[in-house]
DSSP file (Angstrom, degrees, kcal/mol; ACC not computed):
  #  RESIDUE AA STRUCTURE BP1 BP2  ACC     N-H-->O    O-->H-N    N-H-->O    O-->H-N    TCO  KAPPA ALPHA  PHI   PSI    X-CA   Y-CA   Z-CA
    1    1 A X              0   0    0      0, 0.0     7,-0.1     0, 0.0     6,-0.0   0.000 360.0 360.0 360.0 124.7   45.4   47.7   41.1
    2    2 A X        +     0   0    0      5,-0.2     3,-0.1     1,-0.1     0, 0.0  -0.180 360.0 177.9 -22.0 123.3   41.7   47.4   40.4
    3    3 A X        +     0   0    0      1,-0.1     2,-0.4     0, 0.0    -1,-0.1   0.505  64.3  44.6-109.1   5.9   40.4   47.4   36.8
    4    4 A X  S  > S-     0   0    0      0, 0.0     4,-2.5     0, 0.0     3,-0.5  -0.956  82.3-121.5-150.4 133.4   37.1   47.0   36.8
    5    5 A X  H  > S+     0   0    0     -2,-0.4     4,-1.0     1,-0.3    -3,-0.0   0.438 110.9  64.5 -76.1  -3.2   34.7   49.0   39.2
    6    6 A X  H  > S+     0   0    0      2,-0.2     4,-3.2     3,-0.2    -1,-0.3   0.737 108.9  49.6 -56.8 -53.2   33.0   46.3   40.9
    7    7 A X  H  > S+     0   0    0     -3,-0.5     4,-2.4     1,-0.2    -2,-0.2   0.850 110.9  50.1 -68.3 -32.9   37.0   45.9   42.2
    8    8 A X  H  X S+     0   0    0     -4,-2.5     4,-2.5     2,-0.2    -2,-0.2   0.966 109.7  47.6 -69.4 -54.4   37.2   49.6   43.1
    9    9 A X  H >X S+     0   0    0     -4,-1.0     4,-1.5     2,-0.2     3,-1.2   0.994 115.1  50.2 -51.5 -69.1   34.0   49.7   45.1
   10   10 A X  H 3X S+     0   0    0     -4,-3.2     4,-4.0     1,-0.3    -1,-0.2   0.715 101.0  56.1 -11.9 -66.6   35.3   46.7   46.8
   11   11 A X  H 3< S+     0   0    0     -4,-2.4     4,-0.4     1,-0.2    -1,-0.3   0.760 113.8  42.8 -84.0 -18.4   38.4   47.9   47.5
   12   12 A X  H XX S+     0   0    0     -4,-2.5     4,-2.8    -3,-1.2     3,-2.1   0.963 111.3  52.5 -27.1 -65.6   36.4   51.0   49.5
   13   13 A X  H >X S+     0   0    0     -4,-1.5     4,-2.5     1,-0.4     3,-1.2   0.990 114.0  46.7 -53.3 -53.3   34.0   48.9   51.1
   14   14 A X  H 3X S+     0   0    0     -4,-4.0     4,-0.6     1,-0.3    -1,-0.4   0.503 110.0  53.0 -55.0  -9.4   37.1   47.1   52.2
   15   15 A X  H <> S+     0   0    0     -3,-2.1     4,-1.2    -4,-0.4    -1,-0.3   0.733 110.8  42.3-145.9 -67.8   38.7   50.0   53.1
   16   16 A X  H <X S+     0   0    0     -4,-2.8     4,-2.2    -3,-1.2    -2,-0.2   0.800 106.7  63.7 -72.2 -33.9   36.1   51.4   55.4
   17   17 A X  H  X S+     0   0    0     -4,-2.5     4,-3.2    -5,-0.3     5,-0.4   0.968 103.3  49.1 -62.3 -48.1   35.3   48.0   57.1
   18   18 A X  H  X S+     0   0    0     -4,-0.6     4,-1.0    -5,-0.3    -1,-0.2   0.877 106.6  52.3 -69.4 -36.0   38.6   47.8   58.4
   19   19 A X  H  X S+     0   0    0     -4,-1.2     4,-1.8     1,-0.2    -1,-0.2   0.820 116.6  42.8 -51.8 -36.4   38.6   51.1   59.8
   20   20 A X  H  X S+     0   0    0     -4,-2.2     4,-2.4     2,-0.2    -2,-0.2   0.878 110.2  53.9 -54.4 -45.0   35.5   50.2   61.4
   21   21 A X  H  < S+     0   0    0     -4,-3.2     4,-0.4     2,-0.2    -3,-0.2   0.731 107.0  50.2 -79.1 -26.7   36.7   47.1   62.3
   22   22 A X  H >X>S+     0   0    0     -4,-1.0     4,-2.5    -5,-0.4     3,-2.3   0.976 107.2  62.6 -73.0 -67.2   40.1   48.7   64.2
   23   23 A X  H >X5S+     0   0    0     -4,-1.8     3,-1.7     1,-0.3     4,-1.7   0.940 107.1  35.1 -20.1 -88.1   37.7   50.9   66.0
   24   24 A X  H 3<5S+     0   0    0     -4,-2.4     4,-0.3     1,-0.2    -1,-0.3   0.460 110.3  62.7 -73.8  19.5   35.8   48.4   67.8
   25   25 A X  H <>5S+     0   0    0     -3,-2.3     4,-1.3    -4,-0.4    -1,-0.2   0.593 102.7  53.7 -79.5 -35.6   38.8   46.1   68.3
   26   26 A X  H <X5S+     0   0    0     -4,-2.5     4,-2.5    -3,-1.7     5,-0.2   0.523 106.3  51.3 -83.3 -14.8   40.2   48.9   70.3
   27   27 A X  H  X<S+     0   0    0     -4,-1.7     4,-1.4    -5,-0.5    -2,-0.2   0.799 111.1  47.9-111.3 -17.6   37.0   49.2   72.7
   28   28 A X  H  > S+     0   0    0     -4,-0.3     4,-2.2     2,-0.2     5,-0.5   0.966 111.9  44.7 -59.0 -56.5   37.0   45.7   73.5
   29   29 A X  H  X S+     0   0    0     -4,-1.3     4,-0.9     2,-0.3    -2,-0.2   0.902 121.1  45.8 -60.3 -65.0   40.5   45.7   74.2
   30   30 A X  H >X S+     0   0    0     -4,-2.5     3,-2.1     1,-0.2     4,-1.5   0.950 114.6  54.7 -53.4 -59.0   39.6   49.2   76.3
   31   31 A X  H 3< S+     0   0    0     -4,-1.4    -2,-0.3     1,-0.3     4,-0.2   0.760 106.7  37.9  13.3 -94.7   37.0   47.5   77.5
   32   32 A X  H 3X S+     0   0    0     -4,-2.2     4,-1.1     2,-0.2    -1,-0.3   0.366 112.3  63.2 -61.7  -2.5   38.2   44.5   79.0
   33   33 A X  H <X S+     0   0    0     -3,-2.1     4,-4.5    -4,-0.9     5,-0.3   0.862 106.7  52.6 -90.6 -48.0   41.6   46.7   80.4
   34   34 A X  H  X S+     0   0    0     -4,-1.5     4,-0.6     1,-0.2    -2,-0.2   0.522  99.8  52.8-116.8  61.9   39.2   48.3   82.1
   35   35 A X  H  > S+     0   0    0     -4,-0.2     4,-1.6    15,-0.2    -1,-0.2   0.767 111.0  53.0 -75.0 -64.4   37.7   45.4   83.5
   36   36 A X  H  X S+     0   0    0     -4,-1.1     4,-1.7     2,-0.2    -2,-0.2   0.715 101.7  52.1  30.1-121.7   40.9   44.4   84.8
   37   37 A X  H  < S+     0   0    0     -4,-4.5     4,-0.4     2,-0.2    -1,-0.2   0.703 100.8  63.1 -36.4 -52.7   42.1   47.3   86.5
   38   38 A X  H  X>S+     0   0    0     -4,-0.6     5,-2.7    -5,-0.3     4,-0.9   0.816 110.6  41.8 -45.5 -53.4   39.1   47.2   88.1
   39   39 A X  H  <5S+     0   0    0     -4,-1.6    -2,-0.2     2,-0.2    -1,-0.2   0.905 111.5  44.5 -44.2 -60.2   40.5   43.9   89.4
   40   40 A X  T  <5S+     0   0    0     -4,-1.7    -1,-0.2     1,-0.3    -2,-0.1   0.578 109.1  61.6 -72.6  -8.1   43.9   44.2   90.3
   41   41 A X  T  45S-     0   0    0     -4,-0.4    -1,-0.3     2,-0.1    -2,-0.2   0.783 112.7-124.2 -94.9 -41.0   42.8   47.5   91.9
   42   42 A X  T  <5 +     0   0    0     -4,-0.9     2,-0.7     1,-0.3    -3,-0.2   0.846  62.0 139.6  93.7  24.1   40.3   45.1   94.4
   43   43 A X     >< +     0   0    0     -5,-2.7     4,-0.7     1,-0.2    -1,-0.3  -0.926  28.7 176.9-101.4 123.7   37.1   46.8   93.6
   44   44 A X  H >> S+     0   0    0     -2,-0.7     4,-2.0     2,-0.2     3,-1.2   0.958  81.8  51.1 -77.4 -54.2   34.3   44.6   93.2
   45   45 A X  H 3> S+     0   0    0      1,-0.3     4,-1.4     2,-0.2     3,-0.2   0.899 111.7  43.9 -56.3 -54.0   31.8   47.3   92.6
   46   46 A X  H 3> S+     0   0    0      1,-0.2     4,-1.4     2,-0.2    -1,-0.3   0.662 119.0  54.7 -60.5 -24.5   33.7   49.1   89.9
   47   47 A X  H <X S+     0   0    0     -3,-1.2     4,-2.1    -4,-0.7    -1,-0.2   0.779 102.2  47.3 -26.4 -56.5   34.3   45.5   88.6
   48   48 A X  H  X S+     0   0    0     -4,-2.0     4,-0.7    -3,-0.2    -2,-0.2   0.841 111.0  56.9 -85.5 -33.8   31.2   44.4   88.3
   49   49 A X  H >X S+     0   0    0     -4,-1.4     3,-2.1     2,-0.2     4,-1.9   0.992 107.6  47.3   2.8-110.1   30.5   47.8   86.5
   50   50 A X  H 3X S+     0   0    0     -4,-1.4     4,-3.6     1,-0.4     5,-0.3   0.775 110.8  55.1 -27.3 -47.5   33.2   47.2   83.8
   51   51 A X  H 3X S+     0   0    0     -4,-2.1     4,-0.7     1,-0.2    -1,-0.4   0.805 102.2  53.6 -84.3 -32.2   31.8   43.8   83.4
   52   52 A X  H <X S+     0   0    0     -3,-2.1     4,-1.1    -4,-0.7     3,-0.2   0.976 118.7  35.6 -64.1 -42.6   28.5   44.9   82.7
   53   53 A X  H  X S+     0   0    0     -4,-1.9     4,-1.0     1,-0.2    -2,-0.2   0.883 112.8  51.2 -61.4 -31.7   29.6   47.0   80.2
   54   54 A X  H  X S+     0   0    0     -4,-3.6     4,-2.8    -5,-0.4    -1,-0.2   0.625 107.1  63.5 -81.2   0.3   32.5   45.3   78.5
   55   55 A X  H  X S+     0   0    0     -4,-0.7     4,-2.1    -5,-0.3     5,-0.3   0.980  98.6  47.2 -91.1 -49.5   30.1   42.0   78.2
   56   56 A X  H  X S+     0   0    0     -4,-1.1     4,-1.7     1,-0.2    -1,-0.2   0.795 115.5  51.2 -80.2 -31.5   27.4   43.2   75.9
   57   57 A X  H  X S+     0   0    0     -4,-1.0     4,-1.6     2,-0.2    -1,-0.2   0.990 106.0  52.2 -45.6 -79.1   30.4   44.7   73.7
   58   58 A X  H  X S+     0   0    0     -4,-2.8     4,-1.4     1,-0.3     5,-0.3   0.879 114.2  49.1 -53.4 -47.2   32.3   41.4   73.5
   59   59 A X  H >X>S+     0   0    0     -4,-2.1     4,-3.0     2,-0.2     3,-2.4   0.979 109.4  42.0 -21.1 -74.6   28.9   39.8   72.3
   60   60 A X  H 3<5S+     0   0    0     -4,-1.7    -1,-0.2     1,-0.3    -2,-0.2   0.770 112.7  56.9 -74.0 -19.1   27.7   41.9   69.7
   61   61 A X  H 3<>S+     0   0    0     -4,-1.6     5,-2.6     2,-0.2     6,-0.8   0.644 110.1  50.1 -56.5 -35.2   31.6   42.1   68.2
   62   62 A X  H X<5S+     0   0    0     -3,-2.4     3,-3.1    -4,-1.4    -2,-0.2   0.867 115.2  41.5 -74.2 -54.7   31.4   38.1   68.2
   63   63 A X  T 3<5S+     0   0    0     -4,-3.0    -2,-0.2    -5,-0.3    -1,-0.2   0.757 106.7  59.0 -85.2  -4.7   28.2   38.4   66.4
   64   64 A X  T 3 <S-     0   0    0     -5,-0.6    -1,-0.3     1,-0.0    -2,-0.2   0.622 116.1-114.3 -94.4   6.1   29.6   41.3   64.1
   65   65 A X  T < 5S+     0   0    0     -3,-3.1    -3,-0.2     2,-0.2    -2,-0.1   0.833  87.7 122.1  76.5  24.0   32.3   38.7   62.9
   66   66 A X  S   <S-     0   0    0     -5,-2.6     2,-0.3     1,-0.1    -4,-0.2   0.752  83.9  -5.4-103.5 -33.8   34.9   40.8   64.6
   67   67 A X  S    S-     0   0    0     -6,-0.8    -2,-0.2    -9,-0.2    -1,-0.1  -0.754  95.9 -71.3-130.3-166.8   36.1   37.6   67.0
   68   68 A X     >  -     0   0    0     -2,-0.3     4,-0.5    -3,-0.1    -1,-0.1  -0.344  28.5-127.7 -78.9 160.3   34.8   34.5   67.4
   69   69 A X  H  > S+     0   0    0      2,-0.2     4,-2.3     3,-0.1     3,-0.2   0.924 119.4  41.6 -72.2 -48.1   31.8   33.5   69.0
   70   70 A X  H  > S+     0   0    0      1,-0.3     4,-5.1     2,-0.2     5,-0.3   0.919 109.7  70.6 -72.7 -46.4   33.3   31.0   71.3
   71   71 A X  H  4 S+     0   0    0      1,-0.3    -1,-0.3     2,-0.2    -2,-0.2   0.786 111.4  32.9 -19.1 -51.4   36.4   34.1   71.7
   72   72 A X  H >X S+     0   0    0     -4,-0.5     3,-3.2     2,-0.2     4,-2.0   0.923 110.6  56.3 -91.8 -52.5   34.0   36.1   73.5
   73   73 A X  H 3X S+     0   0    0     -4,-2.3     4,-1.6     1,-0.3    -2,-0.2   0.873 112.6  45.3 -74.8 -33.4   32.1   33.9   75.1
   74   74 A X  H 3X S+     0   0    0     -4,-5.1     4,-1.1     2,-0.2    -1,-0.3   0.638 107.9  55.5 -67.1 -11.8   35.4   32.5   76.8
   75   75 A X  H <> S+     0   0    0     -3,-3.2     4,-1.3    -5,-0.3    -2,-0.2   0.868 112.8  44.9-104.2 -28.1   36.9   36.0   77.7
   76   76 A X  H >X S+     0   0    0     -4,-2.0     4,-1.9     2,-0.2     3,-1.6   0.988 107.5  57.4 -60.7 -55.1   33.3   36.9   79.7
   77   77 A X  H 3X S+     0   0    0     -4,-1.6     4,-1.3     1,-0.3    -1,-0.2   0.735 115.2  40.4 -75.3 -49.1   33.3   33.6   81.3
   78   78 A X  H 3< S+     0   0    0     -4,-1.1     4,-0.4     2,-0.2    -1,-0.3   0.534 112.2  46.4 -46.1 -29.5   36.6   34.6   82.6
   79   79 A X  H XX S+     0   0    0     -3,-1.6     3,-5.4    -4,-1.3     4,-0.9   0.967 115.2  49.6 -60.7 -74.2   36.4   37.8   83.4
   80   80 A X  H 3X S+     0   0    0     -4,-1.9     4,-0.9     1,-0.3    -2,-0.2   0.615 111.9  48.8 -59.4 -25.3   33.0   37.1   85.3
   81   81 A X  H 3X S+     0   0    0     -4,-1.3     4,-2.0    -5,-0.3    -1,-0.3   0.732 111.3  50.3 -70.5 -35.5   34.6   34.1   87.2
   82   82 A X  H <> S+     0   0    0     -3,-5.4     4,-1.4    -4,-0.4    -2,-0.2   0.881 115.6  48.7 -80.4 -44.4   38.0   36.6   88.2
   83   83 A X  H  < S+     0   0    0     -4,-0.9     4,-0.4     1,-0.2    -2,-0.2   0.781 108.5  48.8 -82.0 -23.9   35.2   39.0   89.4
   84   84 A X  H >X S+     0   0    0     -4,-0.9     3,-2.5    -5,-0.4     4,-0.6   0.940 102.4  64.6 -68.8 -43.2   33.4   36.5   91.3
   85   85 A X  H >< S+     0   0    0     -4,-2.0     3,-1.0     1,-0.3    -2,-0.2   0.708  91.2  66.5 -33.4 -51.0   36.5   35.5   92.9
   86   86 A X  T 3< S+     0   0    0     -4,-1.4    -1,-0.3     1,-0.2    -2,-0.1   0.676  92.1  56.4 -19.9 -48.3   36.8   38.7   94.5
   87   87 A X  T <4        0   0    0     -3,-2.5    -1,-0.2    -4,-0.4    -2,-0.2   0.627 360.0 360.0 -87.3 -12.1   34.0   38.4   96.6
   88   88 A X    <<        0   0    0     -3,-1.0    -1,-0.3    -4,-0.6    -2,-0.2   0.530 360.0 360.0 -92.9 360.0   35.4   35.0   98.2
């Protein structure tokens, strides 16, 4: 247990960060499903869609220290490569 109130605020901030942090963990992860979907379903358009959205998310989550930079930047590069694929 905290004794000191510096350690009590802390353990708030910490508290709240993680709820925060769960939050947007879950909308990549929605995000990129449905990105997906979009795939295995054989829609480019509604693909390409998903991927516009779910990219600017996986960013700014890399940059919010929530994954990795490189994390992100590998799971667009993949996506966008799976969606390109389609069209061949």
């Amino acid at each position: 247990m905290a004794n000191t109130s510096s350690a009590k605020k802390a353990t708030r901030q910490m508290i709240r960060r993680t709820e925060i942090n769960k939050a947007r963990r879950s909308r990549i992860k929605s995000e990129v499903r449905a990105v997906e979907e979009a795939i295995k379903a054989g829609d480019q358009t509604k693909a390409l869609a998903a991927l516009a959205a779910a990219e600017p998310i996986l960013v700014r989550n890399a940059q919010k220290g929530i994954m990795h930079k490189k994390t992100a930047s590998r799971k667009v590069s993949r996506l966008a490569h799976r969606v390109k694929a389609m069209s061949a």
